[in-house]
Biopython code that builds the backbone (N, CA, C, O; Angstrom):
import numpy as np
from Bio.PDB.StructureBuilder import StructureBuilder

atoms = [
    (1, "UNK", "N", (32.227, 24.499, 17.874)),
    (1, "UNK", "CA", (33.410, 23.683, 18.080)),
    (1, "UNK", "C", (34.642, 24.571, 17.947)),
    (1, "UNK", "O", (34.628, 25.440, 17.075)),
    (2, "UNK", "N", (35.958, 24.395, 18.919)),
    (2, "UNK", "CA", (37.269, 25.307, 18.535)),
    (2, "UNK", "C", (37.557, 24.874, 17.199)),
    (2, "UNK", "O", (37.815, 23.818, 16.623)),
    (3, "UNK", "N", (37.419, 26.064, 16.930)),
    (3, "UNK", "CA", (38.606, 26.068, 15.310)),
    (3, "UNK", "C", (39.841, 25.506, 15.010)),
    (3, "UNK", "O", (40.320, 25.358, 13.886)),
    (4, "UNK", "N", (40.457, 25.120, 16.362)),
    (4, "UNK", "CA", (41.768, 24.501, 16.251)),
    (4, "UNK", "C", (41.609, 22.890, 16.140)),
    (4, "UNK", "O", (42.543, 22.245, 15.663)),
    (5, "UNK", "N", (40.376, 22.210, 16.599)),
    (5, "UNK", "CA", (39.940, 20.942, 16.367)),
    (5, "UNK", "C", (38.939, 20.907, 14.896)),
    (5, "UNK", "O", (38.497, 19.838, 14.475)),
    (6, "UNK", "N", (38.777, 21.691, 14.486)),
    (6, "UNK", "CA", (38.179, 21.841, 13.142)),
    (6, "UNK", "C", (39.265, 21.331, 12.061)),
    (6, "UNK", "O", (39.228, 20.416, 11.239)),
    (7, "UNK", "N", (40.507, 22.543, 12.479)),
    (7, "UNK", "CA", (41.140, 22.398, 11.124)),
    (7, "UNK", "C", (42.184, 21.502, 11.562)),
    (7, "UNK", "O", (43.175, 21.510, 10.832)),
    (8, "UNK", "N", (42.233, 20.595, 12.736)),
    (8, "UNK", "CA", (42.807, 19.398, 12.746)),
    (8, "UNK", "C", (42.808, 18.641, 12.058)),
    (8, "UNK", "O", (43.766, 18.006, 11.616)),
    (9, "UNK", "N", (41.127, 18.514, 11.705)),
    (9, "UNK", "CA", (40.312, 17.364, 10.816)),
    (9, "UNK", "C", (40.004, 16.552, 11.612)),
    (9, "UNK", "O", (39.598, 15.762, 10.760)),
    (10, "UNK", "N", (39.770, 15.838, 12.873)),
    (10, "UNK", "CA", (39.520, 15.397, 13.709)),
    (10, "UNK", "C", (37.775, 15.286, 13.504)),
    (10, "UNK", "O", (37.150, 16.346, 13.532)),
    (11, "UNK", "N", (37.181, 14.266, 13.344)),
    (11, "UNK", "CA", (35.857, 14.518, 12.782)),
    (11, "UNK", "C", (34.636, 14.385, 13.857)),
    (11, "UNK", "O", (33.457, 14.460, 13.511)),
    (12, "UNK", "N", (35.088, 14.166, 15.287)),
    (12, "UNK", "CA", (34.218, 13.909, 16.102)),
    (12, "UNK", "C", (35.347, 14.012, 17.050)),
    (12, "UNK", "O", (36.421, 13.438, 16.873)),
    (13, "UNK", "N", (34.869, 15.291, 18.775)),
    (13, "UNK", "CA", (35.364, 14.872, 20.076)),
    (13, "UNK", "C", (34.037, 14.634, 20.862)),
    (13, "UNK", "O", (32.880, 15.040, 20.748)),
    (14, "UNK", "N", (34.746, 13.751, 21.762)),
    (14, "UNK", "CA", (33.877, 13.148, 22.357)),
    (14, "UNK", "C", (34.202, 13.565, 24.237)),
    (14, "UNK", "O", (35.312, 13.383, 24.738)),
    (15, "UNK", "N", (33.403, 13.937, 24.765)),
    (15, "UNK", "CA", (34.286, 13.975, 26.436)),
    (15, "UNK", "C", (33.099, 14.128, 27.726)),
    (15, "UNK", "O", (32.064, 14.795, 27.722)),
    (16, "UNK", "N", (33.584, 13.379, 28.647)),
    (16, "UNK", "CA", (32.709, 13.439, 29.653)),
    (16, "UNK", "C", (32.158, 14.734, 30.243)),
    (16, "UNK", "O", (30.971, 14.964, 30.013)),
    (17, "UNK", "N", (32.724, 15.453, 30.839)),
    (17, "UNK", "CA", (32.801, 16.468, 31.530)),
    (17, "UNK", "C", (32.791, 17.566, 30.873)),
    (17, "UNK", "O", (33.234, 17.509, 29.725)),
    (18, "UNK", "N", (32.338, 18.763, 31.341)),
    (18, "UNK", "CA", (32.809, 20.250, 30.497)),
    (18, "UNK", "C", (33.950, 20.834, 31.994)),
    (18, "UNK", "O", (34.107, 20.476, 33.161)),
    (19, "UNK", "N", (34.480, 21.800, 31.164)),
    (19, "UNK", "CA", (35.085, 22.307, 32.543)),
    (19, "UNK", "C", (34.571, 23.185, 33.454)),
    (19, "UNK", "O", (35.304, 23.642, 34.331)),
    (20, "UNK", "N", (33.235, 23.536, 33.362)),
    (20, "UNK", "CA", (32.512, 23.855, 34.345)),
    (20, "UNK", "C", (32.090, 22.664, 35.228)),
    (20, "UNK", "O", (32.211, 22.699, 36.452)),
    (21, "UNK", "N", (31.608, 21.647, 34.582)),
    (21, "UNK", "CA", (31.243, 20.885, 35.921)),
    (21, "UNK", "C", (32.231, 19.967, 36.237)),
    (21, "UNK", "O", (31.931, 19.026, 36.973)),
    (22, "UNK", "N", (33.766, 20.119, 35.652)),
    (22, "UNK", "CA", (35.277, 19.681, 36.716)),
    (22, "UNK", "C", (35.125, 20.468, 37.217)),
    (22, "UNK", "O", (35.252, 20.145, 38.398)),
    (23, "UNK", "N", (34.916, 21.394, 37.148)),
    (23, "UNK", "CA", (35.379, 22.611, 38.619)),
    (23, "UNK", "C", (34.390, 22.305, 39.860)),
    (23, "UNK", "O", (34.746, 22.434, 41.031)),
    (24, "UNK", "N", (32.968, 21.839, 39.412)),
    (24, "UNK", "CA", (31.669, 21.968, 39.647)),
    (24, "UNK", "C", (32.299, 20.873, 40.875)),
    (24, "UNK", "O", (32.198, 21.351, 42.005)),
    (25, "UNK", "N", (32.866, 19.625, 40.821)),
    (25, "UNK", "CA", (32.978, 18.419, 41.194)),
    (25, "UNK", "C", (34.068, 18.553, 41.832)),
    (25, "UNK", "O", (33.999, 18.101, 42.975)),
    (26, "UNK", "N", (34.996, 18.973, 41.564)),
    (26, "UNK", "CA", (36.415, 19.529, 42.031)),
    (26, "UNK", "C", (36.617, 20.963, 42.322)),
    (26, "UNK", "O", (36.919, 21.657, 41.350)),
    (27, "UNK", "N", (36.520, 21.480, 43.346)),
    (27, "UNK", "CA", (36.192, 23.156, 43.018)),
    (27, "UNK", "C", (37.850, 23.777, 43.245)),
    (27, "UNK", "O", (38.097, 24.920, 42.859)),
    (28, "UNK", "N", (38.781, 23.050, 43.804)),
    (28, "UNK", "CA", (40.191, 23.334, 43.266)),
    (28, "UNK", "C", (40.926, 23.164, 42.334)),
    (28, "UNK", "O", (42.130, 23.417, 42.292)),
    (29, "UNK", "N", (40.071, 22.595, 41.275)),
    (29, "UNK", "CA", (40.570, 22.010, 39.786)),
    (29, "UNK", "C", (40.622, 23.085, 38.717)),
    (29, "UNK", "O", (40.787, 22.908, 37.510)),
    (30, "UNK", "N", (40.403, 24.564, 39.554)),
    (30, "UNK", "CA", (39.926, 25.807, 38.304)),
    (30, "UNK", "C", (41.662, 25.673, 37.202)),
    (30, "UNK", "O", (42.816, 25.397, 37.531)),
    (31, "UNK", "N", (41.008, 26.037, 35.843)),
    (31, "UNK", "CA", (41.930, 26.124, 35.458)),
    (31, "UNK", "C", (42.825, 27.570, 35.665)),
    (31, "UNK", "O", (42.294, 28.580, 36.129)),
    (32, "UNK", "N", (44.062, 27.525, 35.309)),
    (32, "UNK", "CA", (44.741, 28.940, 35.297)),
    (32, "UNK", "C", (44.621, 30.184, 34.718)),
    (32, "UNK", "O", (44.989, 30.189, 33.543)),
    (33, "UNK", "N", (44.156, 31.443, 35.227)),
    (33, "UNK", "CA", (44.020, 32.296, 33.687)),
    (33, "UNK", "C", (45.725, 32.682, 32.633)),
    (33, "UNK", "O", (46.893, 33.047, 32.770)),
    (34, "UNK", "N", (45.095, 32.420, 32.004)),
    (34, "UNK", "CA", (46.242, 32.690, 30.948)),
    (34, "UNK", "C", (46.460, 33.933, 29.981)),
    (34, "UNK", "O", (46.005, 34.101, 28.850)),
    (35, "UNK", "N", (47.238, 34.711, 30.697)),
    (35, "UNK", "CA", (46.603, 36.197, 29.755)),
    (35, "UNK", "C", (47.134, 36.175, 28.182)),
    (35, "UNK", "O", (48.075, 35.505, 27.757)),
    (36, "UNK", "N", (46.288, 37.083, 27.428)),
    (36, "UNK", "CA", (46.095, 37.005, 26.418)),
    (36, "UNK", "C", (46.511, 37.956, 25.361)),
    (36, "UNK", "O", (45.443, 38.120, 24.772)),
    (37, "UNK", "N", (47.511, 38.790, 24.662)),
    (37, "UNK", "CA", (47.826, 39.681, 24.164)),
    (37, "UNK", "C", (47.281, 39.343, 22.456)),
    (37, "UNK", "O", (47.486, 38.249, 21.931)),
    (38, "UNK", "N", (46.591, 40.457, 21.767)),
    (38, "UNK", "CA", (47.202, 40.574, 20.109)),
    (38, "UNK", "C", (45.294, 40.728, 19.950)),
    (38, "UNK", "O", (44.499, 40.847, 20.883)),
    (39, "UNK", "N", (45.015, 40.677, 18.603)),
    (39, "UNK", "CA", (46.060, 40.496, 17.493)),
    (39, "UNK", "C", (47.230, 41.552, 17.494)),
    (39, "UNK", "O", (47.288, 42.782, 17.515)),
    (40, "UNK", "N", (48.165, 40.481, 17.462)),
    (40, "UNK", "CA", (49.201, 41.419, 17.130)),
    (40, "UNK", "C", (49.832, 41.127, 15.381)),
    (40, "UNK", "O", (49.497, 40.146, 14.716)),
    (41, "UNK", "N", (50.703, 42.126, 14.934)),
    (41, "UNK", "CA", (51.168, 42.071, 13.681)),
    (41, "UNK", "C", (50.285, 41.976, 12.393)),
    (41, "UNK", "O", (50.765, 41.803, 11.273)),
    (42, "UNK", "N", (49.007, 42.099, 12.644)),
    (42, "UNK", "CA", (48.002, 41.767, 11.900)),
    (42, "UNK", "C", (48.728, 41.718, 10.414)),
    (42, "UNK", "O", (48.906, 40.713, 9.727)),
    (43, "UNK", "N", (49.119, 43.163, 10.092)),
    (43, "UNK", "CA", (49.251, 43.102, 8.589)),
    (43, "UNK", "C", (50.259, 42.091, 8.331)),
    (43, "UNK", "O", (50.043, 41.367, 7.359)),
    (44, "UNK", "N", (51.411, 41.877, 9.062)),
    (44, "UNK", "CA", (51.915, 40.654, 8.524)),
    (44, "UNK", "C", (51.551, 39.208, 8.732)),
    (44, "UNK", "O", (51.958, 38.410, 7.887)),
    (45, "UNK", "N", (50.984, 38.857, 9.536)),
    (45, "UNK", "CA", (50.413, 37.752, 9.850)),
    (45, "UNK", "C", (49.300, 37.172, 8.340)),
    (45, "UNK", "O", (49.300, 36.042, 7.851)),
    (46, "UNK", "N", (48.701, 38.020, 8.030)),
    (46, "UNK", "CA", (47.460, 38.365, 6.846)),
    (46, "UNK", "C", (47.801, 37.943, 5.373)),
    (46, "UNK", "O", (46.959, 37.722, 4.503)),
    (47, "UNK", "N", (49.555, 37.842, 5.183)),
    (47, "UNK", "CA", (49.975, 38.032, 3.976)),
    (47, "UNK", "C", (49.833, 36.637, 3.904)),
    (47, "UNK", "O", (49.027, 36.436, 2.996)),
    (48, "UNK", "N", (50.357, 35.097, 4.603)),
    (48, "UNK", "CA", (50.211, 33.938, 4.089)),
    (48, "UNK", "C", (48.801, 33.717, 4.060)),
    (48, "UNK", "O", (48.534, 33.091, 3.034)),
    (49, "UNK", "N", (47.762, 33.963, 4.753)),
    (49, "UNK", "CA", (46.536, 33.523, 4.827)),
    (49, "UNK", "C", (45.530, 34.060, 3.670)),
    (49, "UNK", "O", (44.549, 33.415, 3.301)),
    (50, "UNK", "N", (45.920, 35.381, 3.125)),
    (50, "UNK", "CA", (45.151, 36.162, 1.703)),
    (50, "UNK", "C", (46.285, 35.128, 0.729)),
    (50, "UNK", "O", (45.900, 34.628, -0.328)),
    (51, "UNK", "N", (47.081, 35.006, 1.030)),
    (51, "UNK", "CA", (47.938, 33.934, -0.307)),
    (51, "UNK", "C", (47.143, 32.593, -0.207)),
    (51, "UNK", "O", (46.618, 32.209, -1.251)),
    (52, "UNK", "N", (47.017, 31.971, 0.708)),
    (52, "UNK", "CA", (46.390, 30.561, 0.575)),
    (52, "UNK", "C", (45.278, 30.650, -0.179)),
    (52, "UNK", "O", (45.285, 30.131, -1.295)),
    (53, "UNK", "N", (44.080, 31.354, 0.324)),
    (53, "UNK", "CA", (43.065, 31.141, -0.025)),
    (53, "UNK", "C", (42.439, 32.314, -1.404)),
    (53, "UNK", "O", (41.284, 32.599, -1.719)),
    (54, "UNK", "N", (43.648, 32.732, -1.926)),
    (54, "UNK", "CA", (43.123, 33.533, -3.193)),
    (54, "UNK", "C", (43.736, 32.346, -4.284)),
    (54, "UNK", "O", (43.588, 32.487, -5.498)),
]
sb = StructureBuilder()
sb.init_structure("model")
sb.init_model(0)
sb.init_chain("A")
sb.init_seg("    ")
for serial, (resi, resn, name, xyz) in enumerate(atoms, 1):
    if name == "N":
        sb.init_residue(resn, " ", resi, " ")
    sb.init_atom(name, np.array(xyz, "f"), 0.0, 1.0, " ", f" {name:<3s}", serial, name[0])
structure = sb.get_structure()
C-alpha cells in the first residue's frame, strides 16, 4: 500500500480499476510522466524525523 495512504490513517481503499487496465480500456488515458528529482537535502530533511521518533 502507498505510504502516503498509510500514514493518512485511512484504514481501507477500495477502487475499481488499476491504472493499467484504465489505460488497458482507454489507451489515451496514459497518465503523464512526472519527473522526479532528490533525495534531496537529506541531512536536513533527517533532523525532524530522528527528533520524532527518538
Amino acid at each position: 500500500m502507498d505510504g502516503g495512504i498509510v500514514r493518512s490513517g485511512l484504514g481501507r481503499v477500495v477502487y475499481a480499476l488499476s491504472a493499467d487496465q484504465l489505460v488497458e480500456l482507454n489507451p489515451g488515458s496514459a497518465w503523464p510522466t512526472v519527473p522526479q528529482d532528490g533525495p534531496a537535502l537529506f541531512d536536513e530533511a533527517r533532523i525532524p524525523i530522528e527528533t520524532y521518533y527518538k
